[in-house]
DSSP file (Angstrom, degrees, kcal/mol; ACC not computed):
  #  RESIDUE AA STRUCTURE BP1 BP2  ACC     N-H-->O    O-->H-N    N-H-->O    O-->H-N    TCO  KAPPA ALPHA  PHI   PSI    X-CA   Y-CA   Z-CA
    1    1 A X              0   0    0      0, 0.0     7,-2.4     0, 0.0     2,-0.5   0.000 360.0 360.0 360.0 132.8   20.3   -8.9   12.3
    2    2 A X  B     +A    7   0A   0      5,-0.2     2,-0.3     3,-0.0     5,-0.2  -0.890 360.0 164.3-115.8 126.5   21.7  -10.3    9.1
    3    3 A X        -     0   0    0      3,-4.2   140,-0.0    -2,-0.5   141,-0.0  -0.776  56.2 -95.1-123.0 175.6   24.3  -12.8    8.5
    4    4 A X  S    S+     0   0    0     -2,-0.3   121,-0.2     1,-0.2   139,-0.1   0.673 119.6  36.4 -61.8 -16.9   24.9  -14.5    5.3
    5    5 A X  S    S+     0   0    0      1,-0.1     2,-0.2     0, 0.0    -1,-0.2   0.647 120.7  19.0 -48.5 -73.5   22.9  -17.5    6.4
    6    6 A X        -     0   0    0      2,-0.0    -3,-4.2     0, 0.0     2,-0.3  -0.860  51.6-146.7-132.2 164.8   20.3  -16.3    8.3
    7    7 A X  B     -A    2   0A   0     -2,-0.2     2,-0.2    -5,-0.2    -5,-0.2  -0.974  22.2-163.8-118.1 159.7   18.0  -13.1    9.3
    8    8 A X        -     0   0    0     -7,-2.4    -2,-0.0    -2,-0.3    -6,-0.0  -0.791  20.8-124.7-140.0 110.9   16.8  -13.0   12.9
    9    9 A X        +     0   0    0     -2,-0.2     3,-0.1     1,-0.2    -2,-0.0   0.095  31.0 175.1 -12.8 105.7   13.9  -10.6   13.8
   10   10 A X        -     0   0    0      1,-0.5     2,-0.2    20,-0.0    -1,-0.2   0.823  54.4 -37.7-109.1 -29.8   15.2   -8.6   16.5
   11   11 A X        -     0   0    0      2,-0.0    -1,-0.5    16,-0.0     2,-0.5  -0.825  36.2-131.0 175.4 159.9   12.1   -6.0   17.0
   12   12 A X        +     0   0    0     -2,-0.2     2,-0.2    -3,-0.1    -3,-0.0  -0.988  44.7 133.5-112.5 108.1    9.6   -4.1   15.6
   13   13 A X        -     0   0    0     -2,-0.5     2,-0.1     1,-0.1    -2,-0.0  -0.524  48.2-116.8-128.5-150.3    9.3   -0.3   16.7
   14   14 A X     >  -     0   0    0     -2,-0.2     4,-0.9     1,-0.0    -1,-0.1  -0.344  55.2 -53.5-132.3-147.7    8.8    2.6   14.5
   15   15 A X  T >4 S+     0   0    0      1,-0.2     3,-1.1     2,-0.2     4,-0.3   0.973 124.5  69.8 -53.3 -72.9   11.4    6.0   13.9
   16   16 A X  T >> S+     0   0    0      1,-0.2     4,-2.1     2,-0.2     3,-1.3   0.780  78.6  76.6  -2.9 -65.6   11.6    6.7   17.4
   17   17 A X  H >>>S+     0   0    0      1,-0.3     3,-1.5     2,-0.2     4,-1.2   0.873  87.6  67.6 -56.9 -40.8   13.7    3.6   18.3
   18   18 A X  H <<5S+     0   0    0     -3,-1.1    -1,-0.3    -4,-0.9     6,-0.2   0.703 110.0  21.3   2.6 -79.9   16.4    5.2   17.0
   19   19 A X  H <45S+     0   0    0     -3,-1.3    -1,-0.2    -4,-0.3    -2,-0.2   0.240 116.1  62.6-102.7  12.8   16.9    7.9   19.3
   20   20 A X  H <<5S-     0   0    0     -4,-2.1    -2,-0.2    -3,-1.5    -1,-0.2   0.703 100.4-128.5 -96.1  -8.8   15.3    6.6   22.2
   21   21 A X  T  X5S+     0   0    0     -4,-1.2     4,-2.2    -5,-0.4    -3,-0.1   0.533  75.7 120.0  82.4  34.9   17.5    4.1   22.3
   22   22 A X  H  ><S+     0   0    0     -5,-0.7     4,-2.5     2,-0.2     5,-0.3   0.880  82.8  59.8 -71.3 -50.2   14.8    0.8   22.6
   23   23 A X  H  > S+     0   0    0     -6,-0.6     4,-0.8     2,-0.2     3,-0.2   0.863 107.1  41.2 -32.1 -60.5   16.5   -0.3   19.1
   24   24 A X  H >> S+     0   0    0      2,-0.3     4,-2.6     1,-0.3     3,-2.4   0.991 111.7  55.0 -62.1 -84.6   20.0   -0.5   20.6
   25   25 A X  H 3X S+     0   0    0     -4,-2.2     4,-2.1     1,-0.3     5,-0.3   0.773 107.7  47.4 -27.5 -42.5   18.9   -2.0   23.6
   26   26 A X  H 3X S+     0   0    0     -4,-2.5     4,-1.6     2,-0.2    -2,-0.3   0.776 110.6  55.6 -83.8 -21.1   17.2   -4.9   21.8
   27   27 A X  H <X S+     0   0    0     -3,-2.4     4,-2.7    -4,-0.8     5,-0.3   0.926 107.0  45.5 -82.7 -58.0   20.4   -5.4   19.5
   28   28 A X  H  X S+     0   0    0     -4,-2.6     4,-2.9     2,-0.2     5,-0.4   0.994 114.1  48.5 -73.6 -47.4   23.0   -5.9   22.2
   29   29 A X  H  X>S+     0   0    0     -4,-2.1     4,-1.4    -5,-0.3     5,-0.5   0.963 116.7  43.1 -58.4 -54.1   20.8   -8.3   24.1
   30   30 A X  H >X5S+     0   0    0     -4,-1.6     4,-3.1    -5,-0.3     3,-1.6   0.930 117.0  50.1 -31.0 -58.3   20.2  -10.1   20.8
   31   31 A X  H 3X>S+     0   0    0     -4,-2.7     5,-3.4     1,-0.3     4,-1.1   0.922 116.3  37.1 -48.4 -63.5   23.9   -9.7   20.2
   32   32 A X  H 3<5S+     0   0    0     -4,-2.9    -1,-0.3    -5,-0.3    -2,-0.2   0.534 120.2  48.3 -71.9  -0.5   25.1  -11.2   23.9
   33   33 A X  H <<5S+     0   0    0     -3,-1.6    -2,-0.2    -4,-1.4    -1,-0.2   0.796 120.1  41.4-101.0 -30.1   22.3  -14.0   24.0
   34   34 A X  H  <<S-     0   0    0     -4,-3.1    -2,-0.2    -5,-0.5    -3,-0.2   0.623 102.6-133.2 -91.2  -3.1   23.3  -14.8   20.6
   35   35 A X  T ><5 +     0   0    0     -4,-1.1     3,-0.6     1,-0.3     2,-0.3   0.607  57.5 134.1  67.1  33.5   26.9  -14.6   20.9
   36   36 A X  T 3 < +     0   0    0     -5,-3.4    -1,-0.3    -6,-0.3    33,-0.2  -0.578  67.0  14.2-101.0 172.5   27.5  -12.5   17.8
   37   37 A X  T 3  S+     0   0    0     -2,-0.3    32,-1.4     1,-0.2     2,-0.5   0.883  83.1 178.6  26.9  73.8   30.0   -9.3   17.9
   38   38 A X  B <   -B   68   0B   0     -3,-0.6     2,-0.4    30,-0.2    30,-0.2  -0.807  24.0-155.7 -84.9 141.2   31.4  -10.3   21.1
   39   39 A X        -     0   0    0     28,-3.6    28,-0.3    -2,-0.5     2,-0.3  -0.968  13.0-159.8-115.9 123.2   34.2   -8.1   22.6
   40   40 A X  S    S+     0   0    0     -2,-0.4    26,-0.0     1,-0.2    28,-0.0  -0.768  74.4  14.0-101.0 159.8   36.3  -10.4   25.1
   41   41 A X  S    S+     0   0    0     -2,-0.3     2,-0.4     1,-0.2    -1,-0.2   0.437  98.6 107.8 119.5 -52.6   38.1   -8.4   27.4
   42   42 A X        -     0   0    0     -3,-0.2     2,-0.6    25,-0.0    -1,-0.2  -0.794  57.4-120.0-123.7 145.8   36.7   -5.1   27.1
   43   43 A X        -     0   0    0     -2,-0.4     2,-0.4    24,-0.1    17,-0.2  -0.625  30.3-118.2 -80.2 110.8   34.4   -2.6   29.2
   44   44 A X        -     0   0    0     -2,-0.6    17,-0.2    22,-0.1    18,-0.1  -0.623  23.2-115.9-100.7 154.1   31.6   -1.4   28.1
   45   45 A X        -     0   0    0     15,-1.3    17,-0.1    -2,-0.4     4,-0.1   0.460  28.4-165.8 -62.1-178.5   31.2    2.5   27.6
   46   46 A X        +     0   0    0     -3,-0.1    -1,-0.1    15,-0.1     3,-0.1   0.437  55.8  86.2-142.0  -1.1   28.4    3.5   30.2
   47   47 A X  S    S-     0   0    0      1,-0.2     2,-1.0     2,-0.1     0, 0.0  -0.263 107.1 -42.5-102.1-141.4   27.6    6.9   28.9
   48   48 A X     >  +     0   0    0      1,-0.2     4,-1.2     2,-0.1    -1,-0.2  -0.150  62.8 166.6 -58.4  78.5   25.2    8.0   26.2
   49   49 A X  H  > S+     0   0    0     -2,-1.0     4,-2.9     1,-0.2    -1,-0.2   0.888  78.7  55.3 -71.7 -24.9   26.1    5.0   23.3
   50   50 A X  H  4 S+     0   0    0      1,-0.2     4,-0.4     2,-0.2    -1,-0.2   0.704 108.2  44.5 -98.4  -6.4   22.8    6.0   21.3
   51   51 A X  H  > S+     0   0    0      2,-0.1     4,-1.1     3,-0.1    -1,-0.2   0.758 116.5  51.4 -85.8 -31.9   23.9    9.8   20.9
   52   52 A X  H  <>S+     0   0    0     -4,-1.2     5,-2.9     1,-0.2    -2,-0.2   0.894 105.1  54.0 -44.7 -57.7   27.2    8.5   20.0
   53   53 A X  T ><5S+     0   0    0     -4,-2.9     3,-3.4     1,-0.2    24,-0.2   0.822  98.9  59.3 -61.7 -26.4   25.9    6.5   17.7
   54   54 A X  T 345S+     0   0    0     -4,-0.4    -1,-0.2     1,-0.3    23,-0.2   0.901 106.8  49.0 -71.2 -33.2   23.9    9.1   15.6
   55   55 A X  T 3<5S-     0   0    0     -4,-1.1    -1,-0.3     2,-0.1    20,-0.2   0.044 127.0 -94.1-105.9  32.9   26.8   11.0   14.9
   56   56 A X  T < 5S+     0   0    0     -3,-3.4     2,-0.4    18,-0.6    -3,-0.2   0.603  79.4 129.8  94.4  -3.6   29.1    7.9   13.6
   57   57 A X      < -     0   0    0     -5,-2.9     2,-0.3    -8,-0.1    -1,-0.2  -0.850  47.2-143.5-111.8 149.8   30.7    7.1   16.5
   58   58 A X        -     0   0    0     -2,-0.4     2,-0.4    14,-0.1    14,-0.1  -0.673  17.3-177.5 -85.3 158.7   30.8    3.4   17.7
   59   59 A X        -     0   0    0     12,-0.8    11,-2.7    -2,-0.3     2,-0.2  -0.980  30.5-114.1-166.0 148.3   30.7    1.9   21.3
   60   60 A X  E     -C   69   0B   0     -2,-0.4   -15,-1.3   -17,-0.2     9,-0.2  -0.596  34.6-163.1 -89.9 157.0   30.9   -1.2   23.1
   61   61 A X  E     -C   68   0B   0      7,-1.9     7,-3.4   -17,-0.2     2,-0.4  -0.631   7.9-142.1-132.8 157.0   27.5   -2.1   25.0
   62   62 A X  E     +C   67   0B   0      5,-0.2     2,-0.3    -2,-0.2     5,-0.2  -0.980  27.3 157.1-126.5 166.7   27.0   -4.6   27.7
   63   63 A X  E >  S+C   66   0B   0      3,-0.6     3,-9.9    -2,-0.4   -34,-0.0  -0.915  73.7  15.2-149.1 162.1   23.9   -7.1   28.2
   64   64 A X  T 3  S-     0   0    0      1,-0.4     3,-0.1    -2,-0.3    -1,-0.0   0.680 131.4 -65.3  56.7  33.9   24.1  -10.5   30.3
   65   65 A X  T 3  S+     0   0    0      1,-0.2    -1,-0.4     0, 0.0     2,-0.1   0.768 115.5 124.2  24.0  39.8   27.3   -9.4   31.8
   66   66 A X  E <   - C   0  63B   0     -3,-9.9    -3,-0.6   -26,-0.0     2,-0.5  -0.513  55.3-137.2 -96.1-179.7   28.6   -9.7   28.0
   67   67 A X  E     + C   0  62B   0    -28,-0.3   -28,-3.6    -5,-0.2     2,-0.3  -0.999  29.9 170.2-125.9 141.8   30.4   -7.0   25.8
   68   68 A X  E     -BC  38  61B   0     -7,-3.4    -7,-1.9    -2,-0.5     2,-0.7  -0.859  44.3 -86.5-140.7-175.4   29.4   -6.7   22.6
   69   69 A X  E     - C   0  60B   0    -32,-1.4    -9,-0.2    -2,-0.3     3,-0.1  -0.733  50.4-147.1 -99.9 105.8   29.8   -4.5   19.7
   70   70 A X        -     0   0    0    -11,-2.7   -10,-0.1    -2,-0.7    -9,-0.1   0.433  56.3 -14.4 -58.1-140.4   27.0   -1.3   19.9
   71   71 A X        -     0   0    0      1,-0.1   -12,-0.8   -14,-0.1    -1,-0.0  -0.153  56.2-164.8 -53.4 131.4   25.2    0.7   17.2
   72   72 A X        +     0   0    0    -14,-0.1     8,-3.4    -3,-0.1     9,-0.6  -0.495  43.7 124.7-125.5  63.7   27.2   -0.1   13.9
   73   73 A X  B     -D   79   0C   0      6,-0.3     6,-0.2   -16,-0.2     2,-0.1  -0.798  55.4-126.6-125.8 148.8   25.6    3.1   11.5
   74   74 A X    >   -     0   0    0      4,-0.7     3,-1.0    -2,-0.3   -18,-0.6   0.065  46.6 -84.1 -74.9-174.3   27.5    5.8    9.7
   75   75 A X  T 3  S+     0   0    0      1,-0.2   -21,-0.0   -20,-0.2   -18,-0.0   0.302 128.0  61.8 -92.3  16.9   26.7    9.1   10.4
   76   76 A X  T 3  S-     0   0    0      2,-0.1    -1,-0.2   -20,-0.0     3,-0.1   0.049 119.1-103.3-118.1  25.8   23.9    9.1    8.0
   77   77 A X  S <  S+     0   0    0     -3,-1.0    -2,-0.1   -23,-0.2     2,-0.1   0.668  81.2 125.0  83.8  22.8   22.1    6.5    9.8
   78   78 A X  S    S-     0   0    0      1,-0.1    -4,-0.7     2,-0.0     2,-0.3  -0.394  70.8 -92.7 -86.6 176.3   23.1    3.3    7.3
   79   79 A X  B  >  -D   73   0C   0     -6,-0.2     4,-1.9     1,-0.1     3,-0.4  -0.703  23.0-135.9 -63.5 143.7   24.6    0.6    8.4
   80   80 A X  H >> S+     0   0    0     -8,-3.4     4,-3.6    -2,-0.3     3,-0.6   0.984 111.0  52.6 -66.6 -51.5   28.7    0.3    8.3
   81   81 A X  H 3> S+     0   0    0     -9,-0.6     4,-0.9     1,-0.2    -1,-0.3   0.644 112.9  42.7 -83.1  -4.2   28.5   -3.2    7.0
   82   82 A X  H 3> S+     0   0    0     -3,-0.4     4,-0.9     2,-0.2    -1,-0.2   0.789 113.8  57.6 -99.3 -30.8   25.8   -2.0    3.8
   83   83 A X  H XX S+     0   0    0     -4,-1.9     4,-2.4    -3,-0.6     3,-0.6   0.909 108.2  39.9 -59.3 -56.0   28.0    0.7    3.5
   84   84 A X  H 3X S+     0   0    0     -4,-3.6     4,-2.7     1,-0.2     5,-0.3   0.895 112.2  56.3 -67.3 -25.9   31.1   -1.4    2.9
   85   85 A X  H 3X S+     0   0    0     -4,-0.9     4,-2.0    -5,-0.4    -1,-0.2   0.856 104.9  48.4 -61.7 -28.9   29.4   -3.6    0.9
   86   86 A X  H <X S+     0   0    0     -4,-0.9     4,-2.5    -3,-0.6    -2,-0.2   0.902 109.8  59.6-106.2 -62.4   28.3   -0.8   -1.5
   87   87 A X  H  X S+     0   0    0     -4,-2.4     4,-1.0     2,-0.2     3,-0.3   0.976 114.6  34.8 -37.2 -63.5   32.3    0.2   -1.3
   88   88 A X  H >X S+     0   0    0     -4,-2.7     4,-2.8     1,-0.3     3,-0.8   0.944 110.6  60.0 -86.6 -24.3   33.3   -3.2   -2.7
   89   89 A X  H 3X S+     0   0    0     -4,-2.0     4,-2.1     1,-0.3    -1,-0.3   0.904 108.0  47.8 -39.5 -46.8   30.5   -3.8   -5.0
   90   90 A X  H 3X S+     0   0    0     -4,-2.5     4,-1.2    -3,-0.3    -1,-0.3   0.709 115.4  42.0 -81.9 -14.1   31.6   -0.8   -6.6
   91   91 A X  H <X S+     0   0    0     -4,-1.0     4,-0.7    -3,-0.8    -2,-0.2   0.852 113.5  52.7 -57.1 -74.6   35.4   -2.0   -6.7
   92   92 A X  H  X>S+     0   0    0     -4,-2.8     4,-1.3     1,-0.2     5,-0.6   0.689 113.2  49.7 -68.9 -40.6   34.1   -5.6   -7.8
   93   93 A X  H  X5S+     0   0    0     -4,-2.1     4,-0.9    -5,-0.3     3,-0.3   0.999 112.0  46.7 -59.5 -76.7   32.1   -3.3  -10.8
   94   94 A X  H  <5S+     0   0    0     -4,-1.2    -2,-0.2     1,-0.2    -1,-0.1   0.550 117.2  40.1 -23.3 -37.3   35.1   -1.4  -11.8
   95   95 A X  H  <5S+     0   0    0     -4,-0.7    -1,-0.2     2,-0.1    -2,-0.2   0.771 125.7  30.9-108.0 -39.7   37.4   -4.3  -12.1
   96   96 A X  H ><5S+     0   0    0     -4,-1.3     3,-3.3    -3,-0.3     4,-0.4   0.944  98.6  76.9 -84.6 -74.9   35.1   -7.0  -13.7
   97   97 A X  G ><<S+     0   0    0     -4,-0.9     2,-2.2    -5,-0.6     3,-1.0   0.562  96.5  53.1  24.3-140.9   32.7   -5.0  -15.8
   98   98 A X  G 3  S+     0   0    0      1,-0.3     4,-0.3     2,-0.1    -1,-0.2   0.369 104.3  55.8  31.3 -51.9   35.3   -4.7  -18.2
   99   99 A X  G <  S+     0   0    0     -3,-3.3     3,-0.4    -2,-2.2    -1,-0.3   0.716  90.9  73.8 -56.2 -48.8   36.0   -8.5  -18.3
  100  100 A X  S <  S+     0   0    0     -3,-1.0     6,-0.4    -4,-0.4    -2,-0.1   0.770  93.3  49.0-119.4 -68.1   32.6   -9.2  -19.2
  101  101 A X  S    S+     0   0    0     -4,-0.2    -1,-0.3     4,-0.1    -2,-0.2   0.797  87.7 105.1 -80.4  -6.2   32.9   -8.0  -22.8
  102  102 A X  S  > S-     0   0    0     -3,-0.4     4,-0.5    -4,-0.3     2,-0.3  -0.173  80.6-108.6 -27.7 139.8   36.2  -10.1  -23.6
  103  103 A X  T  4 S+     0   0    0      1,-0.2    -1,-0.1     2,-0.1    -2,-0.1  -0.496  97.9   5.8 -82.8 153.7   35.7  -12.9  -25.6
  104  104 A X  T  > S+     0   0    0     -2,-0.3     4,-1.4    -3,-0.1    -1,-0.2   0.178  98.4 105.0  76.4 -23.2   35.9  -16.3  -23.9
  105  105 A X  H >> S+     0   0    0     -6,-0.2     4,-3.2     2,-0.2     3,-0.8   0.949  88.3  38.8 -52.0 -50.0   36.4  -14.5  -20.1
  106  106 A X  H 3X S+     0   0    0     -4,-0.5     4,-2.4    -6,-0.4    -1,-0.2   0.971 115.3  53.3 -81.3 -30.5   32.3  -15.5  -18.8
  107  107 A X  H 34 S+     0   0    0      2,-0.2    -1,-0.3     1,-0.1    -2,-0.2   0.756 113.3  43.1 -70.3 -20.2   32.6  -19.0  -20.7
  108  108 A X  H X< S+     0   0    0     -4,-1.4     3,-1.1    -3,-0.8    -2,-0.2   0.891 117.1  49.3 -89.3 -59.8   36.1  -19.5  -18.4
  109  109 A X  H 3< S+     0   0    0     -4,-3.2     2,-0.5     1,-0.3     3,-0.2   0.929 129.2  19.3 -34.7 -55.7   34.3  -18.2  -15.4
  110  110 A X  T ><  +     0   0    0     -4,-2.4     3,-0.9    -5,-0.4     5,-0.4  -0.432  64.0 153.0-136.3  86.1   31.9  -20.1  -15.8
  111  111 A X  T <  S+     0   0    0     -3,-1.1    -1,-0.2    -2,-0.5    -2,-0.1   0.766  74.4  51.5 -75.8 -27.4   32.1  -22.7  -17.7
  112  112 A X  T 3  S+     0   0    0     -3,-0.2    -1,-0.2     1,-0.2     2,-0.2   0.220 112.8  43.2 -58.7 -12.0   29.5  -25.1  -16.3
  113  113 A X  S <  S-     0   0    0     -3,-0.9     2,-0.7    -6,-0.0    -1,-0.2  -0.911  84.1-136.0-137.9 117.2   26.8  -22.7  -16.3
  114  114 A X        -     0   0    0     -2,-0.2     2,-0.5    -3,-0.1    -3,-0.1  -0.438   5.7-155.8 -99.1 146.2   26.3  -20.6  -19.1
  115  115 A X        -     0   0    0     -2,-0.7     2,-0.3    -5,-0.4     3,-0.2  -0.814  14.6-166.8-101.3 113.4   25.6  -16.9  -18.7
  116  116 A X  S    S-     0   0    0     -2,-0.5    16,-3.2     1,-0.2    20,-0.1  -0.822  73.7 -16.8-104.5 154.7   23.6  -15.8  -22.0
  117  117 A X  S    S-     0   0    0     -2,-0.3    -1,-0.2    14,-0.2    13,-0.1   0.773  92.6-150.3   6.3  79.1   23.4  -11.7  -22.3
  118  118 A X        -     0   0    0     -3,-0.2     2,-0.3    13,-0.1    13,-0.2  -0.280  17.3-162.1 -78.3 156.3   24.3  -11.1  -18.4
  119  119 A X  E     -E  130   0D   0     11,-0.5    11,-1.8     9,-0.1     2,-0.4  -0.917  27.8-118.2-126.4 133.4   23.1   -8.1  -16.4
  120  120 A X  E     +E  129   0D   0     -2,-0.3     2,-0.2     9,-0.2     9,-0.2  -0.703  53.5 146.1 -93.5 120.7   25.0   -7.3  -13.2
  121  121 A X  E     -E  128   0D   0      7,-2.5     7,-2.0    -2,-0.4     2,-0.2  -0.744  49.6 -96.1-135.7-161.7   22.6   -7.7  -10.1
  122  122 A X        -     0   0    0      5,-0.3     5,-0.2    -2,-0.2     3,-0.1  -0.396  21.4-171.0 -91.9 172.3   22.5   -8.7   -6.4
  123  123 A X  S >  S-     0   0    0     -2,-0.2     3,-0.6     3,-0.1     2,-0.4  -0.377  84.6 -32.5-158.0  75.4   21.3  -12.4   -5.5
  124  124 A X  T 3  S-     0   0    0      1,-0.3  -120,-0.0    19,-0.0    -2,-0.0  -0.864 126.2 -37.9  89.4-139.7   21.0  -11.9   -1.6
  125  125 A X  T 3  S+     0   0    0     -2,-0.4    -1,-0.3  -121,-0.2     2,-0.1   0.734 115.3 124.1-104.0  -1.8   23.8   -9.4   -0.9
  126  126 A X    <   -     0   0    0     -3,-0.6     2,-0.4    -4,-0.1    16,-0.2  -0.276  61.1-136.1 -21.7 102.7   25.9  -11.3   -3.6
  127  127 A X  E     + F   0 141D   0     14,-1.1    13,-2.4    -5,-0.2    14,-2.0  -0.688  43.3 160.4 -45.4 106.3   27.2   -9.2   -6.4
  128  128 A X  E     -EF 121 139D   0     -7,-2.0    -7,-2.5    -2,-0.4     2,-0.7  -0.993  52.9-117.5-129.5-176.5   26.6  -11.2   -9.9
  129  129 A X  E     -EF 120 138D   0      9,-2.3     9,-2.2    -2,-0.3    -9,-0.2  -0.801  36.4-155.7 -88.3 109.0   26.3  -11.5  -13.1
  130  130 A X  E     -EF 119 137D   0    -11,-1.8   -11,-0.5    -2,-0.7     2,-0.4  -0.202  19.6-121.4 -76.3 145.6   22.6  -12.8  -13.9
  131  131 A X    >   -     0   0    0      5,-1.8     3,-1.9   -13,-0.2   -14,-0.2  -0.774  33.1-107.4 -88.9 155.3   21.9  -14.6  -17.2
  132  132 A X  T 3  S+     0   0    0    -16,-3.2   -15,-0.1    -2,-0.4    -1,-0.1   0.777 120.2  51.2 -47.5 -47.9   19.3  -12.9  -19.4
  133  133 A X  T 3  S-     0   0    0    -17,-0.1     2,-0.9     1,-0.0    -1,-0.3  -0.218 117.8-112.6 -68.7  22.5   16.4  -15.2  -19.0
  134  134 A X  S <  S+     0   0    0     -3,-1.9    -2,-0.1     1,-0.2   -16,-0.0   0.425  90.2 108.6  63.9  -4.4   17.1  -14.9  -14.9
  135  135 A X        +     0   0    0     -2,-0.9     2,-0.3    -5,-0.0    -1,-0.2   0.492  65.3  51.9 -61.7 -11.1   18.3  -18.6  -14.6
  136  136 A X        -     0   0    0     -5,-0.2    -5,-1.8   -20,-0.1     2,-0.2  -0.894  56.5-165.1-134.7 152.9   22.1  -18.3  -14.0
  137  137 A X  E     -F  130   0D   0     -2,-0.3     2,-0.8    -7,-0.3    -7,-0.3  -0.686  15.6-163.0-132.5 107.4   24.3  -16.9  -12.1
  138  138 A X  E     -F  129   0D   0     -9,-2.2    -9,-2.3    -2,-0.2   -28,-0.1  -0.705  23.2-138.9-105.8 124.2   27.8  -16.0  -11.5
  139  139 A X  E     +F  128   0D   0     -2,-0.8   -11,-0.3   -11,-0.2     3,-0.2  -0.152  33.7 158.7 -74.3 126.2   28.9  -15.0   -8.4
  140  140 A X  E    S+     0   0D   0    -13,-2.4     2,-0.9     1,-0.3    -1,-0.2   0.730  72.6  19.3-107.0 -57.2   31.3  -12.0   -8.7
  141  141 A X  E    S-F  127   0D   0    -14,-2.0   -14,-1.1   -16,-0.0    -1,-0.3  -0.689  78.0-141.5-110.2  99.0   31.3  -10.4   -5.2
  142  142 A X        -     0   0    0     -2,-0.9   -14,-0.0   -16,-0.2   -16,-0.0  -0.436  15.7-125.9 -68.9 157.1   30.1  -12.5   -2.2
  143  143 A X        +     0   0    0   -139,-0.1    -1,-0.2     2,-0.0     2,-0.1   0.716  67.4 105.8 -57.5 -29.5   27.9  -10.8    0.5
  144  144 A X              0   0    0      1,-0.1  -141,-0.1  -140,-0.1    -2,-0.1  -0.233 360.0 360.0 -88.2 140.8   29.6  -11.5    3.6
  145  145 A X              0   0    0     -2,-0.1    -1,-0.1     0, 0.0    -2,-0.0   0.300 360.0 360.0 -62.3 360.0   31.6   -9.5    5.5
């Protein structure tokens, strides 16, 4: 599990956990011990969440007598949140891009650091614009959700 912060080692299996559904299990107890995607409130579903899941659908899980928020994959087995990141990265490209070659626009972005012949990369999940010699950065898109 990844937050902007931290990663935390949730398990190591192989293809399998996937559809046997050991993955899943170990993510909502991570989830409820850790308190992250908590659902207050709500019941969680009790039939088949990891067949659900394969085909897109989401469902709330319980562990610890918590509810938390299950499997969060598309129906091609990604994650939703990499998937929306990918969505605004590409937005954040469109709209900025463009900017880039203005004169004076990266020296007002960023006036305190200067970005010499930038290349758009990641830095984390952070969209920016890299200086040529890999020393700068300007932060277009942050990672977090």
């Amino acid at each position: 599990m990844f937050s902007y912060h931290d990663a935390i080692a949730v398990m190591l299996g192989d293809h399998r956990s996937f559809d046997d559904g050991t993955l899943e299990a170990r993510v909502i107890a991570t989830r409820a011990a850790t308190g992250r995607l908590l659902l207050h409130g709500v019941t969680a579903y009790s039939g088949d969440r990891v067949k659900l899941a394969r085909h897109g659908l989401m469902t709330v899980a319980g562990a610890g007598g918590k509810s938390v928020m299950g499997a969060v994959i598309s129906t091609d087995g990604s994650s939703v949140w990499q998937a929306v990141l990918a969505d605004r990265a590409l937005h954040a490209l469109q709209t900025y891009d463009p900017l880039v070659d203005e004169p004076g626009w990266l020296s007002a972005a960023s006036p305190s650091v200067p970005i010499v012949d930038p290349a758009w990369g990641f830095h984390g999940n952070d969209l920016c614009l890299i200086s040529k010699e890999g020393q700068a950065a300007l932060r277009i898109l942050p990672g977090r959700w």
